[in-house]
C-alpha positions in Angstrom: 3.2 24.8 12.8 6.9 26.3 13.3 9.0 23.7 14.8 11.1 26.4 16.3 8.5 28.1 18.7 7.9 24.4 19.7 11.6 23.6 20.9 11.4 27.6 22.3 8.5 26.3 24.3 6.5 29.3 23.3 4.4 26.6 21.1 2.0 23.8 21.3 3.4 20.9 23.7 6.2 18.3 22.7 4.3 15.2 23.0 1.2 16.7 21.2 3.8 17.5 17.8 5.1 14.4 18.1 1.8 12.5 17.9 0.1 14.6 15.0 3.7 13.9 13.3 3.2 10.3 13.8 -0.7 10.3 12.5 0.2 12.2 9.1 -0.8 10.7 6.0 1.4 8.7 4.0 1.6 10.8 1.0 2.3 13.7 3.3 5.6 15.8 2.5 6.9 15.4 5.9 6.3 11.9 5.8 7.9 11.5 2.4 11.1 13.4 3.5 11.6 11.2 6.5 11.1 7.7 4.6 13.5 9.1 1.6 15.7 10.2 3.7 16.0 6.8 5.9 16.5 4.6 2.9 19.1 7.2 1.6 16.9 8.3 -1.6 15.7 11.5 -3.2 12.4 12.5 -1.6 11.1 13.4 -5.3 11.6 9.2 -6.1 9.7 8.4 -2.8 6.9 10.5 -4.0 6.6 9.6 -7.2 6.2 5.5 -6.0 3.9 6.9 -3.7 2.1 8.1 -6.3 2.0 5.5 -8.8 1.3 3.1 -5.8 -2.0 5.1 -5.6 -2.3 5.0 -9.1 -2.4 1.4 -9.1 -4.7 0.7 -6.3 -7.5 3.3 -7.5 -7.1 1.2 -10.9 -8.0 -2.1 -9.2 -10.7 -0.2 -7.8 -12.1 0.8 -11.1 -11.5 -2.9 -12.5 -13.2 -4.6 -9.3 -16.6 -1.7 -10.0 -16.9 -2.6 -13.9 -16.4 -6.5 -13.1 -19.2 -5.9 -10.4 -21.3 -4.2 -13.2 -20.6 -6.7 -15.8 -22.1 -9.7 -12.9 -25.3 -7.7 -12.1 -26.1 -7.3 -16.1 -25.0 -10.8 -17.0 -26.3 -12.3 -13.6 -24.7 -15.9 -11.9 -22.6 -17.1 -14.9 -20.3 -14.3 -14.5 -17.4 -15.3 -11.9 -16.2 -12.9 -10.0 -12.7 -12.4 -9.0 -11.2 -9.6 -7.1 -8.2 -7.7 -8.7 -4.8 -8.4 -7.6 -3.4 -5.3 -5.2 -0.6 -3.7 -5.7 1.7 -4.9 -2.1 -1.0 -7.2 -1.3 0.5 -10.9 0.1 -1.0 -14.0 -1.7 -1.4 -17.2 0.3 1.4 -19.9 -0.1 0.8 -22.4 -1.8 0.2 -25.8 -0.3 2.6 -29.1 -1.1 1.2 -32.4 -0.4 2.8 -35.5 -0.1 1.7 -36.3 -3.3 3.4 -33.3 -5.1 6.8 -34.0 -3.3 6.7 -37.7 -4.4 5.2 -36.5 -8.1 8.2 -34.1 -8.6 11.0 -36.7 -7.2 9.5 -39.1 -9.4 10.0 -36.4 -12.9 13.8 -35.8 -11.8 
């Protein structure tokens, strides 16, 4: 699509641009222009994390399938635990009473 024709108004609408410029994927070059460019980096560096990023998650992936192959051929004594994602937020921990009073106790 040529930009240019758009602001001519020879092209397709303004608002209709700006909304399939708003859905583009992530790794999109467009999309990886714009975020390099806000955080005042090379685009080529905001590329290249996106693409280890994806890297990373399609390697959890693979380590989640072969742990869910290794439960179905070993059966319930095999524990399952999902595979830590690249990004993803783990749950804070929780202090009790009894850990505050433990830990001024040690000091």
């Amino acid at each position: 699509m040529d930009l240019a024709e758009v602001c001519q108004g020879r092209g397709p609408s303004p608002s209709l641009v700006l909304t399939l410029i708003e859905h583009l994927s992530p790794d999109s070059a467009f999309r990886a222009t714009a975020m390099a460019t806000a955080r005042g980096s090379d685009p080529g560096e905001w590329r290249l994390w996106q693409s280890r990023l994806q890297a990373n998650l399609l390697s959890a992936e693979q380590i989640d399938y072969i742990r869910e192959g290794t439960r179905a051929h070993v059966g319930k004594k095999y524990k399952l635990t999902p595979h830590d994602r690249p990004g993803a937020k783990r749950k804070p921990r929780v202090v009790t009473v009894s850990d505050i009073r433990r830990a001024r106790e040690a000091s």
